[in-house]
C-alpha positions in Angstrom: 12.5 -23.6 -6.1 14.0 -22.8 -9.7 14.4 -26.0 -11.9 16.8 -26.5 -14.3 16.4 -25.1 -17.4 14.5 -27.7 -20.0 16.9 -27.4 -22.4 15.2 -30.9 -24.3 13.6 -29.4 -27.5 14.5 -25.8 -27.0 18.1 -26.3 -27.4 18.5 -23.3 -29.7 17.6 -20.4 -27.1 19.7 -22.4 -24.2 22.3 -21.9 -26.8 22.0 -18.2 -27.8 21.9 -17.3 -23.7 25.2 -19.7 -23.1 26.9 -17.7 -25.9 25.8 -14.3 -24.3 27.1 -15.1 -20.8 30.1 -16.4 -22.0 30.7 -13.3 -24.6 30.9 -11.1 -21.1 28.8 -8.8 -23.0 25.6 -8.8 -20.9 22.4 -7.1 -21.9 21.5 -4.8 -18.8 17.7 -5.2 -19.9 16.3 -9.1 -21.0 12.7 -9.5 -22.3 11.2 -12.9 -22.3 8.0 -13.1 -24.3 5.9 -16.5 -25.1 2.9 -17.9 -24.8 1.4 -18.9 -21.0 3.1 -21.5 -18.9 6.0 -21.9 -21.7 8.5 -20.8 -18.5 9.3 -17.7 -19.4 9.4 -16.8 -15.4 11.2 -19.9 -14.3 13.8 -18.5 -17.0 14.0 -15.4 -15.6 15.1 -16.7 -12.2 17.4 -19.2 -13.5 19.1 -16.5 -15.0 18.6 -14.3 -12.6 20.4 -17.1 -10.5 23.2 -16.8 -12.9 24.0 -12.9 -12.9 23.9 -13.4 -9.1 26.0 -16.8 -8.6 29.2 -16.1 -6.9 31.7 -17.9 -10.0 29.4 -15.9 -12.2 28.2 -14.5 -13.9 27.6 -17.9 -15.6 24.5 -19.2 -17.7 22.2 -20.9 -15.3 25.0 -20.1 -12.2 26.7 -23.2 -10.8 24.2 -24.5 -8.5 26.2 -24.7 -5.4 27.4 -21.4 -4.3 25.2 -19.3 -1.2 23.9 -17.0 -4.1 22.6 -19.5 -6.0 21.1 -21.5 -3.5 19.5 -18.5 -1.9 18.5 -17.2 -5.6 16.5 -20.8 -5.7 14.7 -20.6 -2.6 13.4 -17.2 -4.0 15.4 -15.5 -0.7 18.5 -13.5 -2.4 18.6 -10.1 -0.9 19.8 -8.9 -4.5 17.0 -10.3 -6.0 13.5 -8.2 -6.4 10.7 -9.2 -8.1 7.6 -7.2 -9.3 4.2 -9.1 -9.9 0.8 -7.7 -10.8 -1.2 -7.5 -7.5 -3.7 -10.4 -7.1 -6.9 -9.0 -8.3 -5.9 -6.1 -9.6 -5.4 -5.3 -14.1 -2.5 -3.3 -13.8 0.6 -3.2 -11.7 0.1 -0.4 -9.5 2.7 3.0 -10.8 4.0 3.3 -7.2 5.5 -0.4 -7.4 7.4 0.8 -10.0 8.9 3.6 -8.5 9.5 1.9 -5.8 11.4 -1.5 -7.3 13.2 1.3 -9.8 14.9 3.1 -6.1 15.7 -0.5 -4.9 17.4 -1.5 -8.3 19.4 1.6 -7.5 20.7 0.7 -4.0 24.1 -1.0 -3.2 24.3 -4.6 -3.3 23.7 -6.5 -0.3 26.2 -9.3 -1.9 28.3 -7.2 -3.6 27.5 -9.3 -7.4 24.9 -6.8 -7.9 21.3 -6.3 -8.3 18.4 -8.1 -10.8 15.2 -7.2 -10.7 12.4 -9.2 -12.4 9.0 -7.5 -13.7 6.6 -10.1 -14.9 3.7 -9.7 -16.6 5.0 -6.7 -18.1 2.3 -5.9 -20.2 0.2 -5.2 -16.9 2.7 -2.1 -16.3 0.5 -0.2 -18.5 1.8 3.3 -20.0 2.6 5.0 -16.5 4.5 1.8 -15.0 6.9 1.3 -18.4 7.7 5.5 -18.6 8.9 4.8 -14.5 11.4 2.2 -16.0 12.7 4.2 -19.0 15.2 6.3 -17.3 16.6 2.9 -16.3 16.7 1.5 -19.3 18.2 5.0 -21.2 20.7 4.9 -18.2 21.5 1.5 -17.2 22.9 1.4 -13.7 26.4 -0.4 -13.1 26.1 -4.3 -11.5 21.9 -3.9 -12.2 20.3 -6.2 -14.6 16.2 -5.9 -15.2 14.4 -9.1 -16.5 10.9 -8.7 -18.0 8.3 -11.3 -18.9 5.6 -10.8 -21.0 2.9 -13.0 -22.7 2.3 -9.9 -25.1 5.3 -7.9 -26.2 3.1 -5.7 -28.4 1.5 -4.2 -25.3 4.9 -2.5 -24.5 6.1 0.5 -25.7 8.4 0.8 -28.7 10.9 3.0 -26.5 10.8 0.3 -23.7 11.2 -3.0 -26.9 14.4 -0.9 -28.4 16.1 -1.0 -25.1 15.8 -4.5 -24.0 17.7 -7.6 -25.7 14.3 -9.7 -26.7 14.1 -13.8 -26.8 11.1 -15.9 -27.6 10.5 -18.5 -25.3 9.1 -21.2 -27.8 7.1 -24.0 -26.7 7.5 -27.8 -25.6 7.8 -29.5 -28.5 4.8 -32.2 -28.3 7.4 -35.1 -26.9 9.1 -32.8 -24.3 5.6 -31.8 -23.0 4.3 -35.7 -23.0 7.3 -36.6 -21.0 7.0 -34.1 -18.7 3.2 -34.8 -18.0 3.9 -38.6 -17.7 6.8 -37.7 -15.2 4.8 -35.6 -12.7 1.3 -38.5 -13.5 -1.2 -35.7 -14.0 -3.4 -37.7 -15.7 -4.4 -41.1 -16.7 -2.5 -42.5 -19.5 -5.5 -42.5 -21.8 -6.1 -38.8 -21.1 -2.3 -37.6 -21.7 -2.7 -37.3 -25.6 -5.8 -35.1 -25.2 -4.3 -32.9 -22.4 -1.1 -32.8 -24.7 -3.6 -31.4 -27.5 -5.3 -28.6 -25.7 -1.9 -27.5 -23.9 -0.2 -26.5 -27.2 3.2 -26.9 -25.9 2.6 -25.1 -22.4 3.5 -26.9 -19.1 1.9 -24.2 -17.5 -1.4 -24.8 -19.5 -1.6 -28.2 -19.0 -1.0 -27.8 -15.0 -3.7 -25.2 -14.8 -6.3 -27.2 -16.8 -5.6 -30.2 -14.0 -5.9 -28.4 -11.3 -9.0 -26.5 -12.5 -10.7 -29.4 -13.3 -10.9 -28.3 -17.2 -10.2 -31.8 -18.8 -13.5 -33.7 -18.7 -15.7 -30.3 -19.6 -13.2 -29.9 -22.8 -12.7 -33.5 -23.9 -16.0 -34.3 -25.8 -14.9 -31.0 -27.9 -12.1 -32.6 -29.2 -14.3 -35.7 -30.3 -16.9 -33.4 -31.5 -19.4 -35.6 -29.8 -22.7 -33.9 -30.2 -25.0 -33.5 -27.2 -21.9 -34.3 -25.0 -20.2 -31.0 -26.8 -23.4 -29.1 -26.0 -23.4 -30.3 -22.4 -19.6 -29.4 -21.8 -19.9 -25.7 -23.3 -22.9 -25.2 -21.1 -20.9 -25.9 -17.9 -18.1 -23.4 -19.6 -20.7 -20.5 -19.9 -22.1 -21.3 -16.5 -18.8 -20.8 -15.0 -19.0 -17.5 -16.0 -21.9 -16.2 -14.3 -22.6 -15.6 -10.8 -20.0 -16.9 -7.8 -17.7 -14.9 -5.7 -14.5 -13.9 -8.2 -13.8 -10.6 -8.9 -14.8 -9.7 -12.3 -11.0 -9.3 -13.5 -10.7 -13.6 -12.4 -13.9 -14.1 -14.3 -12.9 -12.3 -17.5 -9.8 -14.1 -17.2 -11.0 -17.9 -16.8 -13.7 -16.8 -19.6 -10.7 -16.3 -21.7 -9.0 -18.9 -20.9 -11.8 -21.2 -21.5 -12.5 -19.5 -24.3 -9.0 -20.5 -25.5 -9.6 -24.1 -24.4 -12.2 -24.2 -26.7 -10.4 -22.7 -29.7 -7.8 -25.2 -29.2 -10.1 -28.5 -29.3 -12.1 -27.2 -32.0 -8.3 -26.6 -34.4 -7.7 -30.7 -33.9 -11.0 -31.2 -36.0 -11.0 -28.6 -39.0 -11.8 -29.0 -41.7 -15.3 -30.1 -39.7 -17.9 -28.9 -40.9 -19.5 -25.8 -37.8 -16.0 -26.3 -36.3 -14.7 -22.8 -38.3 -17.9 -21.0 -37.5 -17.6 -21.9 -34.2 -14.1 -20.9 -33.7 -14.6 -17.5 -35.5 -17.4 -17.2 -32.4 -14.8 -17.9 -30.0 -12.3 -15.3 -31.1 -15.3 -12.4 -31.3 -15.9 -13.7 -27.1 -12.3 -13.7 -26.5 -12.3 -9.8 -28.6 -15.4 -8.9 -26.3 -13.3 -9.8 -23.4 -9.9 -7.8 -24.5 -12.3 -4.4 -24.5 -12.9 -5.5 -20.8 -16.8 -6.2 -21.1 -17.7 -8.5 -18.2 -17.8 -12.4 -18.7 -21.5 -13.4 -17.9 -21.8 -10.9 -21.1 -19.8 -12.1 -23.2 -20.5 -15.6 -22.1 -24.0 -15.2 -22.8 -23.5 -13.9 -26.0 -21.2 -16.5 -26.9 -23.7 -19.1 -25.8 -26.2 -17.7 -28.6 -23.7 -17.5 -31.5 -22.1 -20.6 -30.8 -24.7 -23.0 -32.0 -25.1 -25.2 -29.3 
């Protein structure tokens, strides 16, 4: 189900979309870019919920309507959305082809069509040069939505055609409130989870649920053999198991990131720089596509543990 757009904090891009939709003058092609878990998806489908609301279009839609309520339950017939298969790096070329012939088709409503792509930079070059005849030649009553944690990765034909918005952060009292509301944590661990998730409600559920906080904690105090012990489990993590290696690379990155984030909250501490720099040459390693027990054993020697 689509939430309500957190507007708290981020009351300048609820803004600039309110003035678009009201303007009538709607971009045919949307690109949401910002960091992990900021919501740049569950914006996508709240506004996809608004292009496809029946006293719409209208910013957000009016909540009530069939449309909207079907557009919320992720069950609109006008709605298509386009994912990255689980397991694989790039969204297969044929996927594209085929969501670019369904954007195409009548609409089953009548409002019209949205389709969402997210992860866009897993289109790769193929998938994005199947979208441009879309984008050169927007279809009438067919809106796409992409999301994308790195816009850079698209191509600068697919960036001119698009109407771009950055979806910033939580500011650090939005994200505290929102932690506290949903009791993720303890309250004596909500300030360090509120560190390490850098504004990102989508960073802080994963690092919960994956059972990242106590392995990360004694970074952020810096506290000596503790720090060695919880970097140990972090490269362990890495090697062996049954993931693919595309999941490993990923949660070695991500760690990786966790560890980059703990060790910001002490600079200027002395190691703390050196260590980071070691961090961002693992997290390099892993952007080439070498394999994480690699890089993770690498990272283990330069780190100083």
């Amino acid at each position: 189900m689509v939430e309500s757009w957190p507007l708290d904090g981020r009351e300048g891009l609820g803004d600039r979309l309110r003035r678009v939709f009201e303007s009538g003058r709607l971009p045919h092609a949307w690109l949401l870019h910002g960091a992990f878990g900021v919501g740049k998806r569950r914006l996508a489908l709240a506004l996809a919920k608004g292009l496809l609301c029946r006293e719409g279009p209208s910013f957000l839609g009016c909540g009530w309507c069939v449309p909207c309520g079907q557009a919320e339950r992720g069950g609109h017939p006008d709605l298509l959305v386009l994912e990255r298969p689980e397991g694989k790096a790039r969204i297969p070329v044929a996927l594209v082809r085929g969501l670019v012939g369904d954007l195409g088709k009548a609409a089953v409503s009548g409002r019209g069509r949205v389709a969402l792509c997210a992860e866009a930079e897993a289109l790769g070059v193929e998938g994005q040069n199947a979208l441009l005849k879309t984008l050169e030649e927007p279809l009438p009553g067919a809106w796409l939505i992409l999301t994308t944690t790195r816009p850079d990765a698209l191509l600068p034909t697919v960036r001119s055609r698009v109407e771009s918005y950055k979806v910033p952060p939580l500011p650090e009292d939005g994200l505290r409130a929102w932690i506290r509301a949903r009791g993720l944590v303890s309250d004596s661990e909500v300030e360090d989870l509120v560190r390490l998730a850098g504004g990102s409600p989508g960073t802080a559920l994963r690092i919960v649920e994956e059972g990242w906080l106590p392995r990360i904690r004694p970074l952020l105090a810096g506290r000596g053999g503790e720090e060695s012990k919880g970097l140990e489990a972090i490269f362990e993590e890495g090697e062996g198991g049954k993931a693919g290696r595309e999941e490993k690379r990923a949660r070695a990155a991500f760690a990786c990131d966790l560890c980059l984030a703990a060790l910001r909250t002490r600079f200027p501490e002395a190691g703390a720089l050196a260590r980071a720099e070691a961090l961002l040459r693992a997290k390099a390693r892993l952007d080439l596509g070498l394999g994480a027990e690699i890089v993770l054993r690498s990272l283990e020697d330069d780190y100083i543990l």
